[in-house]
N, C-alpha and C positions, 0 to 999 in steps of 0.2 A: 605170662602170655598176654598178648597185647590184641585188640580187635576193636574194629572202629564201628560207628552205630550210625547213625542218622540223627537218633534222639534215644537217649537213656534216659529212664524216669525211675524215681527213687519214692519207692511207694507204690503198694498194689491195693490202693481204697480206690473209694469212686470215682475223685478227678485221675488217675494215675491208669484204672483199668482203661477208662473212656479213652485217656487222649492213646494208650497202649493200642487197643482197635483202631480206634480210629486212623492212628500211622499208618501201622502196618497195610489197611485197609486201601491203604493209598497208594504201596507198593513201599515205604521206607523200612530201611532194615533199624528193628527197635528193639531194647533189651528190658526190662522190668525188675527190680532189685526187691523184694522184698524180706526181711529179717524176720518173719512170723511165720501168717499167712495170708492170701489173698482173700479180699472181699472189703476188709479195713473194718472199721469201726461199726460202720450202718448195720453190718453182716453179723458180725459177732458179740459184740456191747450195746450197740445203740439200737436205731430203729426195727430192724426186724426181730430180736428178743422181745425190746419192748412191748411192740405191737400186739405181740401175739400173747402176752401176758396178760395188757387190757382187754385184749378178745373174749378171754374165759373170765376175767373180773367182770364184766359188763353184761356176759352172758350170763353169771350169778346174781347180779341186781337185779337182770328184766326177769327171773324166776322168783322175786323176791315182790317185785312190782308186778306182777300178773295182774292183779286187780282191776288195771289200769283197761284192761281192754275184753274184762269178764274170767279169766278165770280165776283157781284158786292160786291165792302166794304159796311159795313152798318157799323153804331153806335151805338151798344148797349143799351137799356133802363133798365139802371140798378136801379131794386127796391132792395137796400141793406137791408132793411127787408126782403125779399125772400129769397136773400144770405146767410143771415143767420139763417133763416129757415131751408135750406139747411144743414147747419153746426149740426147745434141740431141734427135733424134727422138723419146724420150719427153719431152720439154720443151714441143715443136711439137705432140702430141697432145694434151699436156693444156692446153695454154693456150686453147683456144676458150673452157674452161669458166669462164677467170679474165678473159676479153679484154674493151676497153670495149665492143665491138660485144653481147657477151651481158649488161652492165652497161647499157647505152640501149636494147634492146628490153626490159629488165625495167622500163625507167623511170626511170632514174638520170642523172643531167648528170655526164659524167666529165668533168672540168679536169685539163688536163696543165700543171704549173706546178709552183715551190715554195711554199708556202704559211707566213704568219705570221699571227699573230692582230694587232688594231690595237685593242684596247679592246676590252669588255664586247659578244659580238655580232656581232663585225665579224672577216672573217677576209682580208687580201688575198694575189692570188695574179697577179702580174705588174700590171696595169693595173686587177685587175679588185678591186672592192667584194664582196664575200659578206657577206650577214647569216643570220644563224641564230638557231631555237629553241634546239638543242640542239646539240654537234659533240663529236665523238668524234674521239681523237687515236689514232692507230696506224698510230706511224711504226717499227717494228718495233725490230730492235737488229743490230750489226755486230759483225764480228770486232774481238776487241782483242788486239794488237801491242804485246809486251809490251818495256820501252824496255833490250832486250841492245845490249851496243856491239857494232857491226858489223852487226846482225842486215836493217837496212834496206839496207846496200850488197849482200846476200845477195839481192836479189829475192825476198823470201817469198812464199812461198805461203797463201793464209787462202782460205776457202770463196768469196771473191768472183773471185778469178784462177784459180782451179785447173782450174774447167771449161774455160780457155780452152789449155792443154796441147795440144802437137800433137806430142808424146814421151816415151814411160814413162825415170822419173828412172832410172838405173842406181843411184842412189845416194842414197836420201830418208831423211832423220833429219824426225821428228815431235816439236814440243814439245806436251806432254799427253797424259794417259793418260784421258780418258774417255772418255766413247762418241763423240763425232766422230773423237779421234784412234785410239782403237785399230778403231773400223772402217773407216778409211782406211787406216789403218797395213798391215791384214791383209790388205784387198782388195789394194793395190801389191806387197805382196810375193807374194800369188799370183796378179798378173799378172806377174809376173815383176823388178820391183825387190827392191835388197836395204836391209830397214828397220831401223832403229834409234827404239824410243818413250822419251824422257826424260821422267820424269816426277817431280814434287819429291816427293810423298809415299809412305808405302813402300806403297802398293800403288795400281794399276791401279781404276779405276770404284771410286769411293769412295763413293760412295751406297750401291752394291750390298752382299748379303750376301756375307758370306766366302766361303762355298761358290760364288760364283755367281764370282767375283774368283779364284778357284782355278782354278775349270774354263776362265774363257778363259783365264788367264795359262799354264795348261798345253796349250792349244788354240793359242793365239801361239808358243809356243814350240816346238811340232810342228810348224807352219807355217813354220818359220825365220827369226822375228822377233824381234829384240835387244829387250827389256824391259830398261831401268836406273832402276831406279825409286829415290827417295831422291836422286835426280840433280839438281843444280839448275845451269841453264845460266848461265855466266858473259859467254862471248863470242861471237864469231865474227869470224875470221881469217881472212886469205889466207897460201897458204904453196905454194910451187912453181905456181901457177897454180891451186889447188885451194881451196875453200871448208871451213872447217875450225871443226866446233862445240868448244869449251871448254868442259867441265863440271865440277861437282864432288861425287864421289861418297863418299860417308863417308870424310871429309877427304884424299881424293888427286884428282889431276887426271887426266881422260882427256878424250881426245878424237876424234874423229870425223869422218872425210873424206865429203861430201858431195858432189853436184851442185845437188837442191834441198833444203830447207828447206817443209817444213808446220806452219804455226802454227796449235793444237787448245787455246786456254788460255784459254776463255771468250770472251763476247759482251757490249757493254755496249749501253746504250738509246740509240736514234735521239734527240734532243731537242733541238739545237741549230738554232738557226734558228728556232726557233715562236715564239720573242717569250713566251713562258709569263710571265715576270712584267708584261707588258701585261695577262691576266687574272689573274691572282695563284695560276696555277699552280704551286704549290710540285715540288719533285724531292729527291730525294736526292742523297748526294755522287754518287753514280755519275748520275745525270742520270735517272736512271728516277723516272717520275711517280706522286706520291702519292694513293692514293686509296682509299676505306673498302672494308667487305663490302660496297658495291653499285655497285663501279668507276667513285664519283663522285671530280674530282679536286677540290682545294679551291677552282677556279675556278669560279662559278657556271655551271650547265648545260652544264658541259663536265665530261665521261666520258673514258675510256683505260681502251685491253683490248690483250691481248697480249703479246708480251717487249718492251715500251716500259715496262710496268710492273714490271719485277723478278720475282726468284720464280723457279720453274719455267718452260724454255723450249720448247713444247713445238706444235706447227700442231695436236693437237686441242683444248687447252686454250685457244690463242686463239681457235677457231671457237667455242667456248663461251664465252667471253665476249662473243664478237660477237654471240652469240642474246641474251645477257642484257643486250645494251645498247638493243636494240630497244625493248624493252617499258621499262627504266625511265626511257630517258630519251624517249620520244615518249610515254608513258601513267602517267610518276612510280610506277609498281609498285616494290618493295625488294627484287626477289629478289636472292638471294646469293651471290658467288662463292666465297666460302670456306667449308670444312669440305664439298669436294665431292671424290670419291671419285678419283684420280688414275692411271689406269694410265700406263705408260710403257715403250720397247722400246728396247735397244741391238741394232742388227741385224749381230753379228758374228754368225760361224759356231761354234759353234751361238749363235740367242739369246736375249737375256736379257730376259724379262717380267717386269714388278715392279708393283703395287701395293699401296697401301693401307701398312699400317706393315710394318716388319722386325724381326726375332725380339727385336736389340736395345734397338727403343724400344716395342714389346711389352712387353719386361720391365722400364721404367720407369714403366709406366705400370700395371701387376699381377705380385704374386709369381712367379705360377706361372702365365703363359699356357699353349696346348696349340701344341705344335708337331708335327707329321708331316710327314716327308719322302718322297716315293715315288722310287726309283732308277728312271732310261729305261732301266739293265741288267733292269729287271722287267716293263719295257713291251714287249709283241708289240707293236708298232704301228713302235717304234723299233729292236727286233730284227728285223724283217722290211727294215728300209732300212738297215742297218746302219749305225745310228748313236746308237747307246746312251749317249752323255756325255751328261749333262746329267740333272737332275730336277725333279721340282714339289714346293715347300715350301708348307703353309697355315699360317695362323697363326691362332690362334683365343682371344678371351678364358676366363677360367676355366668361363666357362659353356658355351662352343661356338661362341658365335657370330664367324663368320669375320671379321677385320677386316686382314689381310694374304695376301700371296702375294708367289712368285717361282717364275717355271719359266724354268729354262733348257735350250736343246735345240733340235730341227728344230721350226717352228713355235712357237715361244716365243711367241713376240708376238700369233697368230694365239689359244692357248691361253688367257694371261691376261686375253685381251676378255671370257671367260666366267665366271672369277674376277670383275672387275669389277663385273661385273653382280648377282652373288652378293652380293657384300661389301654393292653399294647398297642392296639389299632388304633387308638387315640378319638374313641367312640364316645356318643352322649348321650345323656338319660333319655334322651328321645329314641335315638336306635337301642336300647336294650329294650323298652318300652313295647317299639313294634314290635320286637322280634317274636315269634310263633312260641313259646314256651309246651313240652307236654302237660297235661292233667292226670294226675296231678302229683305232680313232684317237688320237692325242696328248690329247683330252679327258678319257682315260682314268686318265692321270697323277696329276691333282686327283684324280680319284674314288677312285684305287686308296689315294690318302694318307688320304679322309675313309674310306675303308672300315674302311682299318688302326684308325684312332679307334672307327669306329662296334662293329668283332668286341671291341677293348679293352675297351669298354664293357661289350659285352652277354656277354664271356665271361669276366669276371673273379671272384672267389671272390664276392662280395658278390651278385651276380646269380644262382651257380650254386646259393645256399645256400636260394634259393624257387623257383627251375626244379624241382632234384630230385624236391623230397618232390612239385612239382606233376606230375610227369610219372609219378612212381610213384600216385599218388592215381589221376592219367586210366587207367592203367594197371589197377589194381584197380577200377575203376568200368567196362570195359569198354568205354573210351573210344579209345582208341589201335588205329591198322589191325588186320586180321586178321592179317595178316605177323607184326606182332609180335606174337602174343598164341601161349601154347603151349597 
């Protein structure tokens, strides 16, 4: 049986649900093909287990750290069945909102199937014929398991199995140091496992700036988590009945007794299976699909948005591509995915907010950018909860205008949304500066950093040298309060 679409999309994660509403939303008759279930990755492996994991690790540390603000510490009675009770249950919440039940009242034909293209148009999905205007691929991207000898007879762990756990590891080595591995890493170890993070290069979240790569790596290590970074995993062995990592660390051998193993070393693209050279959709070596500034691939009227396309991985940047596929491929508009303003959060304790560039390619790109950094030791918002690690760095061209940030700290993530927004309007340390901040909140962090610029500014020798004679002139003209006048 045969039926034609407007736009068929293959993949029901978050750019696939988006640009799904969004169609239909418009009045186009749209189909949804998913082989699982709907919600994708964010929903069932990635961010919302995650999150909810570090919820109850974090809530066991500030029980641990009471002291901090008068009461007594305690120590947690962690039933990790509960914890992950927990986790379900925020999965089971949110999925009305990804379900095909809320996808066929918006108007959408969900197909549960796998799906291949069969030539120019033509998309089949078991028995079934799909023809299409337009079709959008996002089939999203998987953990990659990296080929260590032994490492598969270890039963690993990667973001697809770990929710299914019905016992905290006594004994968990992580390969990878960025943000999935060090904030799994931290949350296990204070639920109560003991971790170990390997990672090849020498430092921890290598994107991030240095400052921000200090304060968790000294945040990890208060928390009593093994950091061996420069580490590069060789094997994995049995030895007395024990699972046993082989590394190798600025040319000596050590090793590491385990129960489980979490693999944290990257994701590669969904892509197999789609038949892509039936339309002559090219990919790269890694399988992720090629496509311009308007997330066209080189298959005629066929689009991909998402981590299927390389790049940044990230559930709000794929819902933003899914808005932008709506319009260029059902109405051929150009808008652009690229040179669009990027926030991003590692949700360790404290954490890390980044956009826009860093201080580094800042200064590739101009002499003398302006950098400010405000300390959370200067922040009432963060002394009042007692938790002063962490700060807000702007970054700003020679002129002012903000084109970076990083804050790290309680609410990190929650802070840099407002940075973002700044950067997009293409704003300068001066208007963040004015702007009315409440008291007192972590918003105050940025502002205390554009302040510090804005006082450098206005009270530097060069400025003080036409104040003077001005304030003496209003002074002798009988312009200044009565107070001051003798």
């Amino acid at each position: 049986m045969s039926r034609g679409y407007d736009l068929a999309i293959i993949g029901g994660g978050t750019a696939g649900l988006t640009a799904a509403f969004g169609a239909a939303g418009l009045g186009a008759r749209v189909c949804l093909i998913e082989q699982t279930a709907t919600g994708g990755d964010c929903l069932w492996t990635g961010c919302v287990p995650s999150k909810s994991l570090i919820a109850a690790a974090t809530l066991a540390q500030r029980m641990r750290r009471a002291e901090k603000v008068g009461l007594a510490p305690v120590e947690p009675d962690v039933d990790f069945s509960s914890v992950m009770a927990h986790v379900h249950a925020a999965r089971r919440l949110i999925y009305p909102q990804d379900s095909p039940e809320r996808l066929r009242a918006a108007g959408v034909e969900v197909i549960e199937g796998r799906a291949g293209f069969e030539g120019r148009g033509r998309i089949v999905v078991g028995d079934r014929l799909l023809r299409y205007g337009s079709a959008l691929i996002a089939t999203g991207s998987e953990p990659v398991v990296p080929g260590i000898e032994g490492l598969d007879e270890a039963d690993p762990l990667t973001s697809l199995n770990l929710w299914d756990l019905d016992e905290l590891p006594h004994r968990l080595v992580v390969l990878g140091g960025g943000p999935i591995g060090c904030e799994l890493g931290q949350a296990f170890r204070r639920l109560g496992s003991s971790v170990s993070i390997v990672e090849m290069d020498s430092t921890i979240l290598g994107k991030e700036e240095p400052q921000a790569q200090t304060a968790i790596s000294e945040r990890l290590a208060e928390d009593g988590v093994e950091l061996l970074v420069n580490a590069r995993a060789v094997a994995v062995r049995q030895a007395s009945g024990e699972s046993v990592l082989v590394a190798e660390l600025k040319g000596r051998r050590l090793e590491r007794r385990f129960d489980r193993i979490l693999v944290a070393a990257g994701r590669r693209p969904n892509t197999a299976g789609l038949k892509l050279e039936s339309v002559g959709v090219k990919t790269r070596a890694d399988g992720a699909v090629l496509v311009d500034d308007h997330l066209r691939t080189t298959g005629a009227r066929i689009f991909a948005a998402g981590d299927v396309v390389g790049g940044p991985q990230f559930t709000h940047l794929a819902g933003h591509h899914g808005r932008l596929v709506v319009t260029n491929a059902l109405f051929h508009t150009r808008r652009k995915a690229s040179g669009e303003i990027l926030p991003w959060v590692t949700f360790t304790d404290p954490e890390v907010g980044r956009v826009g560039l860093s201080e580094a390619e800042a200064r590739e790109r101009w002499k003398k950018p302006l950098v400010r950094t405000f300390s959370h030791s200067e922040l009432d918002r963060a002394i009042c909860l007692g938790e002063t690690a962490g700060f807000a760095k702007l970054i700003a061209d020679p002129k002012g205008r903000l084109v970076g940030a990083t804050v790290v700290g309680v609410a990190g993530g929650e802070t840099v949304a407002e940075l973002s927004a700044w950067i997009s309007n293409q704003a300068r340390l001066d208007d963040l500066s004015q702007a009315i901040h409440p008291y007192p909140t972590f918003s105050r962090g940025p502002a205390g950093a554009a302040d510090d610029y804005l006082r450098e500014k206005w009270l530097s020798h060069r400025v003080r040298r036409w104040t003077r004679p001005l304030l003496f002139a209003l002074r002798l003209a009988g312009r200044m309060p009565l107070r001051m006048r003798r």
